[in-house]
C-alpha positions in Angstrom: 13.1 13.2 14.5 13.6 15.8 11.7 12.3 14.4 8.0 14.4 15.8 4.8 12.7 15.1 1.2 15.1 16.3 -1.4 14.7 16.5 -5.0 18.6 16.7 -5.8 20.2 13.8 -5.1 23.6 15.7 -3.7 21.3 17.4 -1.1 20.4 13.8 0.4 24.4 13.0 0.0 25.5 16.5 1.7 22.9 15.4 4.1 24.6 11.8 4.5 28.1 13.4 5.0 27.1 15.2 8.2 25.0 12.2 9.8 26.7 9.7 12.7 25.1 6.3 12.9 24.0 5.9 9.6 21.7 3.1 9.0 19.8 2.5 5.5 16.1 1.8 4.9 14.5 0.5 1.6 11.3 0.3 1.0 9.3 0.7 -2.7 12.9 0.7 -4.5 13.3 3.9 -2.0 16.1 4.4 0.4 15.8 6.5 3.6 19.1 7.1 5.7 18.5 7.6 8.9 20.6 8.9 12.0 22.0 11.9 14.3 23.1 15.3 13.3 24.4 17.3 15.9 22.9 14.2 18.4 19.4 15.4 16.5 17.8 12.6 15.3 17.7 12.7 11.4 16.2 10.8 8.5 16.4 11.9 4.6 15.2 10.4 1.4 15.7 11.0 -2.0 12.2 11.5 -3.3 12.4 11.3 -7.4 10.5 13.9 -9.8 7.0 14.8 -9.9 3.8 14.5 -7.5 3.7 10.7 -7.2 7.3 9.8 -6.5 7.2 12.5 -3.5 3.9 11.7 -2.0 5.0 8.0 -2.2 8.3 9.0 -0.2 6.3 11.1 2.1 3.9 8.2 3.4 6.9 5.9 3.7 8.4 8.3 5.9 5.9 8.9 8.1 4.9 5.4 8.2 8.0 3.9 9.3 10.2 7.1 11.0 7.1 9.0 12.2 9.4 12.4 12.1 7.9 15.5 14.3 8.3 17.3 11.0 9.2 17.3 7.6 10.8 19.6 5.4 11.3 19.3 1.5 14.1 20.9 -0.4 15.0 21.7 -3.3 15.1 24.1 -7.1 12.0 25.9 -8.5 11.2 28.1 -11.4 10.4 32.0 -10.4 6.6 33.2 -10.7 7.7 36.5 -9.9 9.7 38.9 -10.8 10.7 39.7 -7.5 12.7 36.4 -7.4 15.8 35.8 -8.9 18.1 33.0 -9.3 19.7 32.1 -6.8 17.1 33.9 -4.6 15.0 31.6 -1.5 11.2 30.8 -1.2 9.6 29.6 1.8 6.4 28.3 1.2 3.3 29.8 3.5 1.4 27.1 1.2 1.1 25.3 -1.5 -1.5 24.5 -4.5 -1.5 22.0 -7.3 -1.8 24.0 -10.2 -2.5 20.8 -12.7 -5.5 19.7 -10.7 -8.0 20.5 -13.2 -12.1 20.3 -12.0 -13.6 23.1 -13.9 -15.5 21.3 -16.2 -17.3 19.9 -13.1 -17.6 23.3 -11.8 -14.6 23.7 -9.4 -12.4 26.1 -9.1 -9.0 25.6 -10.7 -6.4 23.9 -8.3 -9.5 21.8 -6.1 -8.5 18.6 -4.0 -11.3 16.6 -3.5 -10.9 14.2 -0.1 -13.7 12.4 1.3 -14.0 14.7 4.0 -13.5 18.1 2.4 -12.5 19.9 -0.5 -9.8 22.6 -0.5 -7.3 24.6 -2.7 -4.4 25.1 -0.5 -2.3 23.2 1.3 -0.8 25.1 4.5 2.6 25.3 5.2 3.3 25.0 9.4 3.9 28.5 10.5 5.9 28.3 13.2 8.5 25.8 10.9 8.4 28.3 8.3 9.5 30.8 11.0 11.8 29.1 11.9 13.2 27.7 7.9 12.9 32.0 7.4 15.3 32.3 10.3 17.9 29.6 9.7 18.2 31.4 6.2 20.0 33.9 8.0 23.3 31.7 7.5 23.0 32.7 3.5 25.2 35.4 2.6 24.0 38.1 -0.4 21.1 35.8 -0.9 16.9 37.0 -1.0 14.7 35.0 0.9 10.9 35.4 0.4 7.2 33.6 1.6 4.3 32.6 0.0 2.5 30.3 -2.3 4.1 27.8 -4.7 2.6 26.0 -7.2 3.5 22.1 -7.5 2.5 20.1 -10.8 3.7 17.6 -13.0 4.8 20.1 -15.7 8.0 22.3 -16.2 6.8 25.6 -17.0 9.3 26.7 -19.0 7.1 29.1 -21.6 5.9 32.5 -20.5 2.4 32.5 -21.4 1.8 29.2 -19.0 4.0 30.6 -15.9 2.0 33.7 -16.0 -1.2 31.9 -15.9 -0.5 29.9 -13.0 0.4 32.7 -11.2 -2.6 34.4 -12.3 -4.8 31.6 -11.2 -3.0 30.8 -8.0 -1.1 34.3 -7.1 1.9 31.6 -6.4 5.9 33.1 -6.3 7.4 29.8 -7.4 6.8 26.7 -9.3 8.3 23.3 -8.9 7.1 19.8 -8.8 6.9 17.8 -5.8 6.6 20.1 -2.5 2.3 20.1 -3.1 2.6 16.5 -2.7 4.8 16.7 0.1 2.6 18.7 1.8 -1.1 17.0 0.9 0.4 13.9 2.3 1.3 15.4 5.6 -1.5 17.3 6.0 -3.5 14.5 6.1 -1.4 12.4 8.8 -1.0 15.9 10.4 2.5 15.9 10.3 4.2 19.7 10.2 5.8 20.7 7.2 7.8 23.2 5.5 8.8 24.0 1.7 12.0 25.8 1.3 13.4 26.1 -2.7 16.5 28.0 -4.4 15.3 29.7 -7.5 16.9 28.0 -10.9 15.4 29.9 -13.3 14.3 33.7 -13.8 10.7 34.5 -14.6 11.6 37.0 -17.6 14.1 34.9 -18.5 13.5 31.6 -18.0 16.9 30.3 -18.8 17.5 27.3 -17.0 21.3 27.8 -16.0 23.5 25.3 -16.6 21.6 22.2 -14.4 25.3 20.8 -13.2 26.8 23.7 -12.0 23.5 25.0 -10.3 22.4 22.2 -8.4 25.0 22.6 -6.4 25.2 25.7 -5.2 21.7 25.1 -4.4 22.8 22.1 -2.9 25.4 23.9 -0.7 22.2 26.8 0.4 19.9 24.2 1.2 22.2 22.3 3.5 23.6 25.3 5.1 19.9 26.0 5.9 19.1 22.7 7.4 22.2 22.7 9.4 21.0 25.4 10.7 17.4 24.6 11.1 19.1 20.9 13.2 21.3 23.9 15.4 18.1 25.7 16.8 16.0 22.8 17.3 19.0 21.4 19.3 18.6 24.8 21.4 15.3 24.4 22.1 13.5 26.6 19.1 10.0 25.9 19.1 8.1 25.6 15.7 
């Protein structure tokens, strides 16, 4: 079974439209719709904004659906100018750039466990290969890897964009995929991060939220489509 954590809600309802055998499950005031695309077995969920709401989604998931892998979808804010909107980033990994330990003596970004202590939070390769190659379907549209930088902040001034990516050396910035990802590296669960720019780095003009969201609505469906379409050939990740 294939996971889907989206952060727009007409993702998880693009998402819906292509599923057969739709069947419902709530749990923490969260729904998770679950069923076949393309007789690949599917489930999606809504996950809310910020760190909490996702990694709350993200235990649920793989607590009651145990999904082979999980991918979470959505808009972030460019770090880069190589990025524009519009543009695609596929996460290699991810940091949390509000996790803040300095005054302790850590290194900006530092998630303490019980077990160990790290910065970043690796992507699965072989799933972002294969996200990287179902992008292919995207017509007239960039597609880049690396880092991105999750945190319950928007970073909408200059001056704090450009430290993060100073800190971290992350391309994007959103709020939710870190989470994502911290969760299911613990349960060792594959992930992936794919994101549609919203806003420009020089810029950072948010474009109008209602006309935006879905066209990156439209790519990020077009993408998992295509993501379903392999993994029914046989695609390895």
């Amino acid at each position: 079974m294939i996971g889907l954590i989206c952060a727009l809600d007409v993702e998880v309802q693009g998402i819906k439209d292509l599923m057969e055998n739709q069947q419902i499950f709530k749990k923490a005031a969260m729904e998770f719709y679950f069923g076949t695309i393309n007789d690949v077995e599917v489930v999606c969920a809504e996950c809310g904004v910020g760190k909490v709401n996702a990694a709350m989604s993200t235990q649920v998931m793989i607590d009651r659906f145990n999904p082979e892998l999980i991918i979470n979808s959505g808009i972030a804010g460019a770090l880069s100018r190589d990025l524009s909107v519009g543009d695609i980033i596929i996460a290699n990994d991810c940091v949390q750039h509000d996790i803040d330990g300095t005054e302790m003596g850590d290194p900006p970004g530092m998630i303490w466990y019980h077990d160990e202590k790290r910065i970043d939070i690796p992507a699965d390769r072989l799933l972002a290969d294969l996200l990287e190659k179902a992008c292919a379907v995207l017509e007239d549209t960039k597609v880049l890897r690396g880092r991105v930088a999750t945190g319950d902040a928007f970073l909408a001034k200059r001056h704090r964009r450009q430290k993060v990516k100073d800190m971290f050396g992350a391309l994007a910035c959103e709020m939710e995929g870190g989470a994502v990802g911290q969760v299911c590296y613990r349960n060792g669960v594959p992930f992936g991060v794919v994101r549609c720019i919203s806003d420009d780095f020089e810029e950072y003009r948010f474009v109008d939220y209602e006309k935006f969201r879905e066209e990156a609505a439209a790519k990020s469906i077009k993408v998992i489509e295509e993501v379903i379409r392999l993994r029914k050939m046989g695609v390895k990740f």
